[in-house]
Steps between C-alpha positions, in 0.01 A plus 500: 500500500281304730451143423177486270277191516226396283129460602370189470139532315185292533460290176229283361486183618481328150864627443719507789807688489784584713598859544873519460653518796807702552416655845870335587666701222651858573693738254825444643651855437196639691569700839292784609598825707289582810358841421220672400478608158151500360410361185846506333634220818305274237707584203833562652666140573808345402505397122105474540219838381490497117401868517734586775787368292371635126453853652867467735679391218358722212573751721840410529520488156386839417739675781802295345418576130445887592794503728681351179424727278546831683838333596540459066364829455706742755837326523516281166699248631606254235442199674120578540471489110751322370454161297773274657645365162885369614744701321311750355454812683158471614460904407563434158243238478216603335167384637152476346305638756047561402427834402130532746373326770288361273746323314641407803189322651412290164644115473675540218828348486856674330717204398795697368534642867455247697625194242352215396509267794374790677225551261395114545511554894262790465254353275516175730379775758231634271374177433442394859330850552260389246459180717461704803210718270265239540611364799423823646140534342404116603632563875308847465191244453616250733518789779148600485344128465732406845420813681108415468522180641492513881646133579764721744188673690692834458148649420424793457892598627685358224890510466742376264449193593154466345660569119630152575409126379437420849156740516334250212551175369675338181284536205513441099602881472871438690560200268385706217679833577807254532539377129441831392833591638677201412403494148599913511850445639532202259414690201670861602837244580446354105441894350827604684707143384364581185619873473818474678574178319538281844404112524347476816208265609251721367697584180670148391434544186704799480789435233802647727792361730469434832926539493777565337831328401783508259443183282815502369659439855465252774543507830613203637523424923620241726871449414634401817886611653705816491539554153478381159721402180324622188706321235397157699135675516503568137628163393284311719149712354616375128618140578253382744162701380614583102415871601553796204540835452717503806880682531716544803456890524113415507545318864499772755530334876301770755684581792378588866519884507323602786750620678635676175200698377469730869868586423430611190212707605700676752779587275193692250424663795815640580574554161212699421586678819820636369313605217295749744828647655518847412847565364394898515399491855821484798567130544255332704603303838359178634236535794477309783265294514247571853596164622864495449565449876411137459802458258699706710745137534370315240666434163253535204548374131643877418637569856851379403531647163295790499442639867519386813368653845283797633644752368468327139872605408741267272735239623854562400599891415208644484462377883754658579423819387125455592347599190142377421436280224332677186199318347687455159804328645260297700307374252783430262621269728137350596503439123849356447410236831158408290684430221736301723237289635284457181781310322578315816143376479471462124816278505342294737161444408309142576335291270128503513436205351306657176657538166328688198522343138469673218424319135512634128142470454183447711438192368809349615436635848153323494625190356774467788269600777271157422784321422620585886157439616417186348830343592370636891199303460651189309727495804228508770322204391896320438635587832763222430646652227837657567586870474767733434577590901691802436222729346206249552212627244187352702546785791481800226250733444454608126342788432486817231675751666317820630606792360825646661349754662210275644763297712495566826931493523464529859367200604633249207738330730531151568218285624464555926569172726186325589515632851605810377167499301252369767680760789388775211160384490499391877598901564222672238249248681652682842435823302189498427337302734653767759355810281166292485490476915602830549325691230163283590478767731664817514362616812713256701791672375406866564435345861855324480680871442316653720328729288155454639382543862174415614496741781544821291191709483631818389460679093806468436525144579152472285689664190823314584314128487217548224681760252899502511547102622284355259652662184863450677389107523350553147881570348675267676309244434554551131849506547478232711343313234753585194752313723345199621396465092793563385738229724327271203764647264780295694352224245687451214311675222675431158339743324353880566185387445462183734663724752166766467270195423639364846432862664140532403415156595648538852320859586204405369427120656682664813225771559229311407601249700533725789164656492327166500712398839445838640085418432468145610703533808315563833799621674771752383743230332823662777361303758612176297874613602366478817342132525147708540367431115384108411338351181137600655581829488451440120165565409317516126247699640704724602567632115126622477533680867345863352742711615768319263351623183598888642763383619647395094339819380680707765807316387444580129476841604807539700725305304366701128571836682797459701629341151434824383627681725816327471571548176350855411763639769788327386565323850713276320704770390482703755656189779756387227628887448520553909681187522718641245512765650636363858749243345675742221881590486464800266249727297547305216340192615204683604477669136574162337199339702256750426616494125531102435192395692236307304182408661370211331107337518498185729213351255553169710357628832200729348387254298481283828314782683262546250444112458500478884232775545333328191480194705383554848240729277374225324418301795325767761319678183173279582519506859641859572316672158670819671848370382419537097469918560828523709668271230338711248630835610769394613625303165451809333729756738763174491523567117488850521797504677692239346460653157636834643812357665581300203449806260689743746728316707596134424721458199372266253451164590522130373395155568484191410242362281382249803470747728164674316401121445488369839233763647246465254521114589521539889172775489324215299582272726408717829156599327415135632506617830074694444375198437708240792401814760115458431550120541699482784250748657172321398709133612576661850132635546313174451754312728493184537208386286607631192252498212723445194170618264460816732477791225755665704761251443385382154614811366799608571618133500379446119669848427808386669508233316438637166777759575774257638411268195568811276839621675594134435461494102616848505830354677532188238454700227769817636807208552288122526402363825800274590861680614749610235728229610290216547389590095869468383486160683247406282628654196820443511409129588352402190810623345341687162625863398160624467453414869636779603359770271289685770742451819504827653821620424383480123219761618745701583561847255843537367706785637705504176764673657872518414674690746888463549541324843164473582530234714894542598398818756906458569632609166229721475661686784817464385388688147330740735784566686759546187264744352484712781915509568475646106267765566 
C-alpha cells in the first residue's frame, strides 16, 4: 500500500493545532506489484484491504468446510469425525452434535460436552461479544460523525480513511462513548465472576479460591546437597521447632525425574502397541524406516540387541540365516531394554532439593508452617545468630502443597546456578527480541526466501504473491509463534498451572508488544540487523499513521480465520499422523496412534488471542471506528468455531483456576488503552503548547484517572496492594498468630485429598507396575 499522509487543514486562529504528522511513517509490510488491475489494485495488498481479506478468507472458508464435508459424506473417514479422546476409540465416542442449523447458530453453551472449564472459556467469549455489542453500535455512530467532517479534504471522494478520528476533532462524545465501555466490560467481567464463581478485579467479592492446596501437607524447598537423612530431618522438625502431628512415613523427599517420566511414556507406548498386534493376522515384520541409509554404520540404542544394518536382520543366528525380525519379537525386546533402563534411572535418581510433609491434621500443618516462617524472619533481623549448617531452615520455602497432580514433576529439580539462570533469561531475551525484529515485518522475510520478485508481471505470479503466499506466511507465522512462546516453558514451573499462567502471559504481552513496534517504527525493524534502524526511527506518531488501524483489523481477520482453519481440518492431526506415518516400524504403531491420540484445548494461548485482539481493539476503536464491526463479526465466527471443535473434536479439557482469573484482569487492564489513545492523540496535536484545560485532554485524562484509580482498589481489595512476601514480613514480624490469618496460602481451598503416593510418583509406579505383571 502506498504510503498515506495526512492533510494538513486550515484552523482558526484562536486555537492552533498541529495536524499529526506521520508523512515519515510507512506500513512496513507494504509492497505493491506493477500492473494494472482496476479498482481491486486498491484492495489487494499484502496484509492490508479489509474487504479484500473478509471476502478471500470467507471464501476460503466456505471451499474448506464444503470440501470437508463431501470428504465426511462420500468416504467417511474416521478421522474427519472423530472426537480425539486418548484411549477410547474415537468411533465409539458419542458426540452431541445440534439437531438444525438453527440450533447450531444460537450462543447457547452445552457444558456436559464441552466440560466445565470449557463452559467458563465460552461464556468468557460470550461476555466479550456483549462488549463488542455496543462497541459495535458506538463505532457505528462514531463512523458517520468522522466521515462528515472533512479535516482530510477527501471531499466529496471519501475513503476509509474519512471513518477515522483524524477527519474531526476530539469532542465530549469520545470521552463519553469511552466510559460507557469501561463501565460495560467492568460490569459484564463482575456478572461472569459472579456466575462462574471467579475472584477477579471486577468480581473480588466473589467467595471462591484463587488456588488450591492440600492443607494437610507442606511442601518444603531449599535443602541444599545430594540427598537427605529423614530420621535426622524428623528429629530436628520436633527438637528445634516443637512441630506435631508429624511421623517418618509422612516425610516424602521428591526426586529429579525428568529423565524418568519420557521412559516411562515410551514403554506405554510400546506396550499399548503390543496390545494392537493382531495375534490372528500372519506375524507382522519390522519396516524400514525411509531413512535407514543414514544408520547404515551407525549403532542405535536397539541396533545391538534388536537389529542391526540395512537389511534389518538379527545379530547372532538369525543373521546367519537372514531372517527378518517379526514385530512381536522386536518389541519384546524394545520392552525388556525399557525396563532395563527405567530401573537404571530410578536407582539413580537426584535429589531435587524439595521434600513433602505430611501431618495428622491440618492444624498441625498450619501451626508448623508459621512456626518455620517466623523463625525465617526472627533470623533475618538476628543475622548473628547461629544455625544448624547441615539443613539450614532460613533458605526454605514453606508452602501447602499443590495437589499431586498440580505439580509440574518435570521441572521440580534442584534450583539452576546463577549463570545457569541469567544464560536462560539472557537466551528467551535472544528469543524474542529476534521474533520481534523479524516478525516486525514479514515482508523482509518473503524477500529473504526468495518468494517475491519485483519483476514478475504475469497472473500467475499475481495469484502466487496476493492469494497462496500470504495464507502460506499466515500459517507459519502461527507456528512460528507457538515456538518462540513456548521456549518460556524452559522456566521452572512448579506447578501445571504457573506453567499455563506463564504461557498466556508470554503470547499475549509478546503480540501486543509486537504490533505496537511494528506501528511506531518508520522502517521495517530487519534493517536494525543491519546497522540501518536508530532510536529516531521511533516515532509516537507513527501509532496513529491511518493505515495502521486496517492494518490490526486485517490482522484480526487473518489470524481468527486461519485459526479456524487450523483447527476445523484437523492440521494438527493430520501432520502428527503423516509423521507417524513416515517414522513407523509396523501397522500397529500406526493403529495405536490413531487409537490413543487425545487432542486437548490449549486454553492458555486462546485466551491470549482473544485478550490480545481485545487489546489492540480497545485502543484503535476511537480512532479506526471501522475496527469495532471486524471485531464484532469476527468475535462471533471465533466462538462459533471454538464451541464446535470443543464439542466434536477436542476431548474434554481442564485448567487451572488462575488461568480463567488472569484474563478477566489483563482485559480490565487493556480497556485503559480508549482512553490513553484519545490523550496521547489530543497531546500530540496541540504540540508544544499544550493546553492542560483543553476539553480534549480534560476528558479522557479525568476518565483515565477515574479508571486507573478504580483498577487500583479493585487490586487491594482482590490480594492488598503490597506483595505477598513483603506482607509476611510484616506479619510475621510482629510475631502474633492472628497475623497471619489472611496470608495467601490460607486463601487457598483445600484439596482434601488422600491418595496413596500422591506425592511419591516413584512408588506410585512401582504399584503401577506390580499390578500390571498380575494382570
Amino acid at each position: 500500500m502506498d504510503n498515506q499522509t495526512t492533510v494538513s487543514p486550515v484552523v482558526p486562529a484562536a486555537n492552533p493545532e498541529l495536524e499529526i504528522n506521520t508523512t515519515t511513517c510507512s506500513q512496513p509490510d507494504a509492497y505493491d506489484i506493477s500492473v494494472e488491475i482496476g479498482w481491486f489494485e486498491e484492495w489487494i495488498v499484502w496484509e492490508g484491504g479489509i474487504a479484500f481479506n473478509v471476502i478471500y478468507w470467507l471464501l476460503m472458508l466456505i471451499i474448506s468446510f464444503a470440501g470437508l464435508y463431501i470428504l465426511r459424506w462420500f468416504f467417511n473417514w474416521k478421522f474427519l469425525s472423530a472426537r480425539f479422546v486418548g484411549e477410547d476409540d474415537p468411533s465409539t465416542i458419542s458426540v452431541k452434535r445440534t439437531g438444525s442449523w438453527i440450533d447450531w447458530l444460537t450462543l447457547k453453551i452445552d457444558e456436559e460436552a464441552v466440560g466445565k472449564d470449557g463452559a467458563i472459556f465460552l461464556w468468557y467469549q460470550l461476555r466479550l461479544i456483549q462488549v463488542d455489542v455496543l462497541r459495535m453500535a458506538l463505532g457505528i455512530v462514531l463512523i458517520v460523525m468522522h466521515f462528515y467532517g472533512d479535516k482530510l479534504g477527501e471531499s466529496p471522494n471519501k475513503t476509509l480513511r474519512s471513518t477515522g478520528l483524524y477527519n474531526i476533532e476530539i469532542n465530549g462524545a469520545h470521552g463519553v462513548f469511552c466510559a460507557a465501555i469501561l463501565i460495560t466490560l467492568a460490569w459484564l467481567m463482575k456478572q461472569h465472576g459472579q456466575d462462574r464463581s471467579i475472584r477477579s478485579l471486577a468480581s473480588h467479592s466473589v467467595n471462591s479460591f484463587s488456588s488450591i492446596c492440600n492443607r494437610k501437607w507442606l511442601m518444603i524447598s531449599g535443602f541444599t546437597g545430594n540427598n537427605i537423612d529423614i530420621d535426622s530431618l524428623l528429629d530436628y522438625l520436633k527438637s528445634r521447632f516443637d512441630i506435631k502431628g508429624i511421623r517418618r512415613d509422612g516425610i516424602v523427599p521428591a526426586f529429579d525425574i525428568s529423565k524418568l517420566l519420557p521412559i516411562v511414556d515410551q514403554l506405554n507406548d510400546v506396550r499399548n502397541i503390543k496390545r494392537h498386534l493382531s495375534p490372528s493376522k500372519p506375524a507382522e515384520l519390522i519396516k524400514r524406516r525411509w531413512w535407514a541409509f543414514w544408520e547404515n554404520n551407525q549403532s542405535s540404542e536397539m541396533g545391538d540387541t534388536v537389529m542391526h544394518g540395512p537389511e534389518w536382520i538379527q545379530p547372532g543366528v538369525d543373521a546367519k540365516n537372514n531372517k527378518e525380525i517379526d514385530a512381536a519379537t522386536y518389541y519384546d525386546k524394545k520392552e525388556k531394554n525399557l525396563l532395563a533402563k527405567r530401573e537404571a534411572i530410578a536407582n539413580n535418581l537426584e535429589f531435587s532439593g524439595t521434600i513433602f510433609v505430611r501431618f495428622d491434621s491440618p492444624a498441625d500443618a498450619r501451626a508448623a508452617k508459621m512456626a518455620l516462617r517466623r523463625y525465617q524472619i526472627e533470623w533475618f533481623w538476628k543475622r548473628g545468630n547461629q544455625e544448624d549448617q547441615y539443613f539450614r531452615p532460613s533458605q526454605w520455602t514453606v508452602h501447602y502443597a499443590p495437589p499431586g497432580s498440580e505439580v509440574n514433576w518435570m521441572h521440580l529439580k534442584k534450583p539452576r546456578p546463577a549463570w545457569k539462570t541469567l544464560a536462560l533469561w539472557l537466551r528467551l531475551a535472544v528469543t524474542y527480541s529476534m521474533y520481534v525484529i523479524l516478525m516486525a515485518a514479514p515482508g523482509s522475510i518473503v524477500r529473504w526466501l526468495h518468494l517475491y520478485e519485483e519483476s514478475e508481471n504475469d497472473g500467475g505470479s499475481i495469484f502466487w504473491k496476493r492469494f497462496v503466499l500470504p495464507t502460506i506466511v499466515s500459517f507459519f507465522t502461527t507456528k512460528l509463534t507457538d515456538w518462540v512462546t513456548g521456549q518460556d516453558q524452559q522456566r521452572r514451573h512448579l506447578t501445571v498451572s504457573q506453567l499455563c499462567l506463564s504461557s498466556l502471559r508470554s503470547i499475549c504481552y509478546l503480540n501486543v508488544v509486537l504490533y505496537l513496534i511494528r506501528m511506531l517504527a518508520m522502517k521495517p525493524l530487519p534493517l536494525l540487523l543491519a546497522g540501518k534502524f536508530h532510536s529516531d526511527d521511533f516515532r509516537l506518531e507513527c501509532i496513529f499513521f491511518p493505515v495502521h488501524g486496517s492494518f490490526v483489523a486485517c490482522c484480526i481477520i487473518v489470524n481468527t480465520m486461519s485459526a479456524i482453519l487450523m483447527n476445523h481440518l484437523r492440521m494438527d492431526f493430520i501432520f502428527s499422523y503423516i509423521s507417524k506415518w513416515f517414522t513407523s516400524r509396523s501397522e500397529a504403531e500406526v493403529t495405536t496412534f490413531k487409537k490413543t491420540y487425545k487432542m486437548d484445548y490449549d486454553f492458555a494461548s486462546n485466551y491470549a488471542e482473544l485478550t490480545c485482539n481485545f487489546a489492540l481493539t480497545s485502543f484503535f476503536i476511537m480512532i479506526f471506528p471501522v475496527i469495532s464491526l471486524v471485531s464484532f463479526v469476527f468475535s462471533i465466527l471465533r466462538f462459533l468455531s471454538d464451541r464446535a471443535t470443543m464439542t466434536d473434536m477436542y476431548a474434554i479439557s481442564q485448567t487451572g483456576h488462575n488461568l480463567h482469573q488472569e484474563p478477566i484482569n489483563m482485559a480490565l487492564s487493556f480497556a485503559v488503552a480508549s482512553p490513553l489513545a484519545l490523550l496521547i492523540y489530543r497531546r500530540i496535536q496541540l504540540g508544544p503548547t499544550t493546553q492542560l484545560l483543553d476539553p480534549g485532554i480534560v476528558a479522557p485524562l479525568s476518565l483515565l484517572i477515574l479508571y486507573i484509580l478504580f483498577l487500583l482498589y479493585a487490586r487491594v481489595k482482590l490480594d492488598g496492594f503490597l506483595p505477598g512476601w513483603f506482607r509476611r514480613l510484616l506479619k510475621l514480624g510482629s510475631r502474633t498468630e492472628a497475623s497471619t490469618e489472611d496470608d495467601e496460602d490460607d486463601l487457598a481451598a483445600d484439596s482434601m485429598s488422600n491418595i496413596q503416593h500422591e506425592y511419591d510418583p516413584i512408588a506410585k509406579l512401582r504399584v503401577e507396575e506390580s499390578i500390571k505383571t498380575k494382570v
